[in-house]
N, C-alpha and C positions, 0 to 999 in steps of 0.2 A: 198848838193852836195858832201860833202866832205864822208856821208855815201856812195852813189853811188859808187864815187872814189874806196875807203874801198873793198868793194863788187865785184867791178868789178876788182880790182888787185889781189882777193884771189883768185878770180875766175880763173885768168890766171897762177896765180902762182902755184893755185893747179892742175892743168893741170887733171882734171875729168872733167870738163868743156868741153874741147878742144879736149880729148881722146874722148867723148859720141858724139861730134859729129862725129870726122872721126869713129866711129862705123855706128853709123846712114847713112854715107855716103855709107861705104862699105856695108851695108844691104839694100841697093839701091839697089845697082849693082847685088849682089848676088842673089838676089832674080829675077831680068830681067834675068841674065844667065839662070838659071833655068828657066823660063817661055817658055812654049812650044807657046804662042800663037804666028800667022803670022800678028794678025792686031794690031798695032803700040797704038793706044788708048785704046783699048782693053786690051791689054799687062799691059799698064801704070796702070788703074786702078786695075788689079790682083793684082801688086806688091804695090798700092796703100793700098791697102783694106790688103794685109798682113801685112805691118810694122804699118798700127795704131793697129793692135793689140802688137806690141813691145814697142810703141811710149811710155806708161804710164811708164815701166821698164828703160824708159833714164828719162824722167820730173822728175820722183824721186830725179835724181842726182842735177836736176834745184832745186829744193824744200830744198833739204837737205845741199847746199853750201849756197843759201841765207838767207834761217832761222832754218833748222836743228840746225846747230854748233853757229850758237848763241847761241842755250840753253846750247847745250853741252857745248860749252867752256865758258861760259858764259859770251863773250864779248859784249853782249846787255846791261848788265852791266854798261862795260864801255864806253857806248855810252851814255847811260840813266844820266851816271853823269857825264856828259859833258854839261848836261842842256839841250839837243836838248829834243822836242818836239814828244810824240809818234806817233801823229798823222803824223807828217812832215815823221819821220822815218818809221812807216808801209807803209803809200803810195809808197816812195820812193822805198821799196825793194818789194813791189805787185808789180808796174812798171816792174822793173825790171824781176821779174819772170814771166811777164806776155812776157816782149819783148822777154827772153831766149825761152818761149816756143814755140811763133811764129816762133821766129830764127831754132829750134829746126825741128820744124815741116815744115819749108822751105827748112832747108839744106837736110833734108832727100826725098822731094819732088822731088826737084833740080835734086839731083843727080839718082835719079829714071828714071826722063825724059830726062835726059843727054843720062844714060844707053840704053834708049829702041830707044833714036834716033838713036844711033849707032849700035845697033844691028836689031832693025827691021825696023825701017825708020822714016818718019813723021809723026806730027800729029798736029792738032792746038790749038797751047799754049792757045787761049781766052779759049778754053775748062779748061784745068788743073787750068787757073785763076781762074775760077766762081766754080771751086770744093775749092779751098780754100778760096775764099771768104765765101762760103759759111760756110765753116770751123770755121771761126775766131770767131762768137759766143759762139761755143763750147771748146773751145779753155782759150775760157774766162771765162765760167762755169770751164773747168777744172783748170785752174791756179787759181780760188777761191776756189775750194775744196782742190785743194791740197795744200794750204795756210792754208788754217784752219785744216786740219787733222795736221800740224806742226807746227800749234800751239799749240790745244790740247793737242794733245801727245808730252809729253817733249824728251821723249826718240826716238832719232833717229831710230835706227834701227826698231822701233816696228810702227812707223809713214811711214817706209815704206814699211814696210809688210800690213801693215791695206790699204795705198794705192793701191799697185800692188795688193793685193788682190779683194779690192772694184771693180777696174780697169779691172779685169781678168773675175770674175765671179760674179762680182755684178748686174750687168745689166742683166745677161740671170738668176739669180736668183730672181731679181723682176718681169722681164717679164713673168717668169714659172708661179709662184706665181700668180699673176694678172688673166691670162689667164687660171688657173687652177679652182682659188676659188675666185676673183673679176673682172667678166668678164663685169660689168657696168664700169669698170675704162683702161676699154682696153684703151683709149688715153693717159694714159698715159708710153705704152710703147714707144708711140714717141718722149717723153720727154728724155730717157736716154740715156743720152750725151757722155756717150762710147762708146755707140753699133753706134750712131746715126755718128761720128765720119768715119765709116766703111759706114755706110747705104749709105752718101751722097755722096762717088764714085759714085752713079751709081746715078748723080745729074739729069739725062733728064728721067728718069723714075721712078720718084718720082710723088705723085699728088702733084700739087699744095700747096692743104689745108695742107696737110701733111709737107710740106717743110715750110709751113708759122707757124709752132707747132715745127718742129726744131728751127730753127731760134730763134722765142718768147723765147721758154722755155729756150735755152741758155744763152740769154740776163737773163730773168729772173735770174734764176739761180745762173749764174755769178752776179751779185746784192745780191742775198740773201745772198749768200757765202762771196761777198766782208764784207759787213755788220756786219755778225756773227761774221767774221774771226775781223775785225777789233774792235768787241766790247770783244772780248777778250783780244785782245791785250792789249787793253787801261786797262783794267781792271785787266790785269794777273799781280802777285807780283813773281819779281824775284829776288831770291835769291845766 
């Protein structure tokens, strides 16, 4: 607990935290200003389907206050000779970045459908619920990869470049690839959990089989990355 604690007062005290969300809030809004549509759900998923392409360029900021600056400052350090238990201490700060991300990805939701109530009218919330629900596997695939990119890479800055860039044009660069020169693996462009992120706005015109290969593959995913990430950990000598 007492790690939690730690994490969660750096958090606030370094106000990049607290600043990334009211960004994320006002790129709610600004994006509803701008939107020309007249119908209210409609509306919502445009401005939807635009900030998850920003969304990866704030989780950074998640990724890099909970285990970025550990390496950097090296205060895992002085955790580790505290006697606390790595396994106790990685769980505890995945948790963590997995709830910032949720949180992350709500407040910007939130304030989306706040924006389009008030500007173009109603619509029904169960709708924007089951697009995030549907979300949250992915969600958890992404807080395992971007756990393990920082761990990997010790150097912050270059851990979130490798991310924002994976993030930005990784997925339409495997999907090219796939579709260009392994066109027996075309399912798996249903698997990437960036693109896929955007795709499930449009959660009632999706097939079935298809939404049930997002879904999976996230879970999966989020699993493999939790695993990796965490045999690293256990395993990594710091200095």
């Amino acid at each position: 607990m007492s790690t939690l604690k730690a994490d969660i007062y750096r958090i606030y005290k370094g106000k990049l935290g607290v600043i990334s969300l009211i960004f994320l809030a006002l790129i709610g809004v600004f994006f509803t200003l701008i939107s020309k549509e007249k119908n209210a759900f409609e509306a919502l998923k445009g401005v939807l389907q635009f900030g998850n392409t920003l969304l990866p360029i704030f989780l950074t900021n998640i990724f890099m206050i909970v285990w970025g600056n550990e390496f950097t400052y090296r205060t895992i350090n002085n955790v580790l000779v505290t006697g606390k238990k790595r396994a106790s201490i990685f769980t505890v700060k995945y948790l963590l970045a997995l709830m910032l991300t949720v949180v992350f990805a709500l407040v910007f939701m939130t304030s989306a459908s706040i924006a389009i109530y008030f500007k173009v009218g109603s619509f029904q919330v169960i709708d924007v619920l089951k697009i995030f629900a549907v979300q949250l596997p992915i969600y958890f695939a992404i807080t395992s990869f971007g756990v393990l990119i920082f761990i990997l890479i010790p150097t912050t800055y270059v851990a979130v470049a490798v991310f924002v860039s994976l993030a930005m044009i990784g997925d339409n660069f495997i999907s090219t690839l796939i579709s260009s020169y392994l066109s027996n693996w075309e399912k798996l462009i249903d698997t990437l959990f960036f693109k896929n992120l955007q795709i499930v706005v449009n959660l009632k015109e999706i097939p079935e089989e298809t939404l049930r290969i997002i879904i999976t593959s996230g879970i999966i995913y989020g699993i493999i990355g939790f695993i990796i990430a965490y045999s690293l950990f256990n395993t990594k000598e710091f200095k």
